[in-house]
GUROZA-128509 format. One record per residue (C-alpha): z, x, y. Coordinates in Angstrom, 3 decimals, always signed. Each point is the difference from the previous one (the first is absolute). Layout:
% residues N
       pz       px       py
        Z        X        Y
...
END
This chain:
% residues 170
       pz       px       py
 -120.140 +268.224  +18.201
   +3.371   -1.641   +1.894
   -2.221   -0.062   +2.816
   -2.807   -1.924   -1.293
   +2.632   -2.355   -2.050
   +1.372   -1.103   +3.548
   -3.060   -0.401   +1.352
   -1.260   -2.601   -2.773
   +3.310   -2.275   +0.316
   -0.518   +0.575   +4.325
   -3.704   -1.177   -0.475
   +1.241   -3.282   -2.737
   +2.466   -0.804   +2.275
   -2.837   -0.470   +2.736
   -1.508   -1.938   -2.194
   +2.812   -2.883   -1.099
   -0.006   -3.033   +1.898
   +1.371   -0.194   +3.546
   +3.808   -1.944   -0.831
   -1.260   -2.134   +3.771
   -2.786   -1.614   -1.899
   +1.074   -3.976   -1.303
   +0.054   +0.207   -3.689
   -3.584   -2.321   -1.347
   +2.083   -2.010   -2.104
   +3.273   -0.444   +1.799
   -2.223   -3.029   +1.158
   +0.918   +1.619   +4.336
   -3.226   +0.326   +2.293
   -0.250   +2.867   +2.118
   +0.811   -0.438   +3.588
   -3.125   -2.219   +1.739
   -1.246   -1.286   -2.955
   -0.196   -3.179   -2.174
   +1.315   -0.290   -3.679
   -2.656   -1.358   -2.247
   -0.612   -3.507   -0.024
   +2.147   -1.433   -3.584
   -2.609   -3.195   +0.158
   -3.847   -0.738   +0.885
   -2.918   -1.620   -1.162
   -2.816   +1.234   -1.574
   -3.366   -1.720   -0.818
   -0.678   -0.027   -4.241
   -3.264   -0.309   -0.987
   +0.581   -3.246   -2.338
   +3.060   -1.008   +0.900
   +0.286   +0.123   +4.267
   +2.502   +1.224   +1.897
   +2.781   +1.158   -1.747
   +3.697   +1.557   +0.858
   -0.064   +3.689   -0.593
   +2.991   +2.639   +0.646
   -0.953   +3.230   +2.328
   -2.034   +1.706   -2.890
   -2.353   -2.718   -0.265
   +1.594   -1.867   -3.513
   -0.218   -3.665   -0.493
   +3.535   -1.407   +0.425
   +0.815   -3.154   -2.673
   +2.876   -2.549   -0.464
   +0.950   -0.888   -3.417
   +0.933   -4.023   -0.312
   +3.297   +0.726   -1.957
   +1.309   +1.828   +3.737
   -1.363   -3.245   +2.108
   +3.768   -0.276   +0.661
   +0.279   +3.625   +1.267
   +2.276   +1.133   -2.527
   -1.581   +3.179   -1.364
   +0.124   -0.541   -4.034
   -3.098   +3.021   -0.564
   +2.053   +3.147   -1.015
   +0.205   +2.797   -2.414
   -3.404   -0.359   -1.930
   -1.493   -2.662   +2.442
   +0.471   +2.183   +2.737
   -2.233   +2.970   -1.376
   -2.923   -2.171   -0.293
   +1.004   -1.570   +3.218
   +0.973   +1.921   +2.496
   +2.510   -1.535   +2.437
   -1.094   +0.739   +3.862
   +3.419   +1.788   +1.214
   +1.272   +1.391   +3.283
   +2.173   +2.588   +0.453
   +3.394   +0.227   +2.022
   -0.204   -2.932   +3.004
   -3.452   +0.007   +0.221
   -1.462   -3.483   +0.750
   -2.929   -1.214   -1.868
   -2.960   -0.130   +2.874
   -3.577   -2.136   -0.338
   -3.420   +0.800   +1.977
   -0.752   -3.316   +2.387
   -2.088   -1.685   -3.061
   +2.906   -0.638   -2.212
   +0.753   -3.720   +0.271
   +3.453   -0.118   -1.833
   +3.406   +1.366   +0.462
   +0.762   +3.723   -0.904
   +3.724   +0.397   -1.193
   +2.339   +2.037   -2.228
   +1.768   -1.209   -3.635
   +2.318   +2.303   -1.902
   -1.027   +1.174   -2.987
   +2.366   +0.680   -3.103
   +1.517   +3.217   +0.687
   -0.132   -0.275   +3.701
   -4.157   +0.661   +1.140
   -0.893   -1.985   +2.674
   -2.918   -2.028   -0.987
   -2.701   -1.279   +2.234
   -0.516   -3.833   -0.310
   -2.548   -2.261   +1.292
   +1.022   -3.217   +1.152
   +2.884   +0.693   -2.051
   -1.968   +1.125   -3.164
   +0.449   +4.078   -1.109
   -2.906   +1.267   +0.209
   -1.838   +2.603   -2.760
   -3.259   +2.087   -0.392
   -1.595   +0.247   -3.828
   -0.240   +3.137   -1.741
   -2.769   -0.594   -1.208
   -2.341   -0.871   +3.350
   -0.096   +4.185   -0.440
   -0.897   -0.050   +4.159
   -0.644   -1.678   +3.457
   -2.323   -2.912   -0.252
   +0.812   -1.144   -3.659
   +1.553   -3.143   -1.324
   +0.366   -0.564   -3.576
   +3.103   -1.390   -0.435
   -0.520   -3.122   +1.721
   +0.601   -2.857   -2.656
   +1.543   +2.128   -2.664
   +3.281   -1.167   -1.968
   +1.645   +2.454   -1.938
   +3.492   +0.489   -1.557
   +3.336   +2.221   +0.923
   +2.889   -0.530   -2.233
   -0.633   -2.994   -1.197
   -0.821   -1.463   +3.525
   -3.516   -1.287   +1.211
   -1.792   +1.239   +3.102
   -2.919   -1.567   +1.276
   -1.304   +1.877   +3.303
   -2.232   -1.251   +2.961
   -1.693   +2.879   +2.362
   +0.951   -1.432   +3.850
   -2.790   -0.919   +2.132
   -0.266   -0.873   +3.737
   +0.421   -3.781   -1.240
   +3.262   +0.858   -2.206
   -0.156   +0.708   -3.594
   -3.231   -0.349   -1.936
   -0.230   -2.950   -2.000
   +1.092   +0.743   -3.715
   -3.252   +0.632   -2.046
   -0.666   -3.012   -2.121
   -1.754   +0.652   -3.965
   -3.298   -1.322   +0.408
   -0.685   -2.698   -2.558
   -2.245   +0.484   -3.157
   -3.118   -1.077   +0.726
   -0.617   -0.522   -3.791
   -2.610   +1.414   -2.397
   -2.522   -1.188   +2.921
   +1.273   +1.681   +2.478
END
C-alpha cells in the first residue's frame, strides 16, 4: 500500500507544471515570442472599425475622463471594465491604430491604458468579440454621470442623438 501511495504523489508530481514555464498572467512572453497586442482594430458590422483589446472587446471612452483623470471606480468599474497592464508592461497597438497608446494610474495604483490620453474600458454587457452596445449610453455611479462613446478608427463615435417625434403622422 506505501508503495503504491509513493507512486501516486511520484506520478502528480510529473504532472504539476514545469516552475521554467512564464506564468500566463504575470503578463512575461516566453523567450522568442511576442506579448499580445493591448490595442487593434476590428471591423463592426454597424458601427466600422472599432478599438478592441486582445480578446476581441470594443474599447470606449466615457466624456466625464476626456481630461484623463480616471473618475469610473467601484460600481462603474464592474460594468466597465478598465483595460489594465500588469507590472511595466507598455500598452502596444497593431499598425491600424491611429492614436496614441499610453498608461494613467488608476485609484489604488492599476495602470490604466489611455487613448490619446482617455482610459480606456470594455462593456459588460457586449457579452463577446464583435459586440458594441454601450456606445451612446449614460448611466449613473454615485451620484456622477457617465456618458460613453465606443472608439473608432476616426476617434470616438459621435454621441447618439434622440431622434425627434415625428408626431401622430409619423
Amino acid at each position: 500500500m506505501a508503495a503504491l501511495a509513493a507512486a501516486l504523489v511520484l506520478l502528480l508530481a510529473a504532472c504539476g507544471s514545469d516552475s521554467n514555464d512564464p506564468d500566463p498572467d504575470s503578463g512575461s512572453a516566453a523567450a522568442g515570442s511576442t506579448p499580445a497586442t493591448t490595442v487593434s482594430l476590428q471591423s463592426v458590422e454597424g458601427v466600422g472599425d472599432v478599438l478592441v483589446d486582445s480578446d476581441g472587446a470594443a474599447l470606449y471612452t466615457a466624456d466625464q475622463e476626456s481630461d484623463g483623470r480616471v473618475r469610473c471606480t467601484d460600481d462603474c468599474a464592474d460594468d466597465w471594465i478598465p483595460l489594465t497592464l500588469s507590472g511595466d508592461r507598455e500598452p502596444t497597438g497593431s499598425d491600424e491604430v491611429p492614436g496614441e497608446l499610453g498608461v494613467t494610474e488608476r485609484p489604488g495604483g492599476e495602470r490604466q491604458v489611455s487613448y490619446d490620453g482617455k482610459p480606456l474600458y470594455s462593456f459588460a454587457d457586449d457579452g463577446m468579440a464583435g459586440v458594441v452596445t454601450g456606445d451612446g449610453l449614460s448611466d449613473t455611479f454615485g451620484g456622477r454621470l457617465f456618458s460613453w462613446q465606443v472608439v473608432t478608427a476616426e476617434g470616438e463615435s459621435a454621441p447618439v442623438e434622440e431622434q425627434p417625434d415625428p408626431g401622430p403622422y409619423g
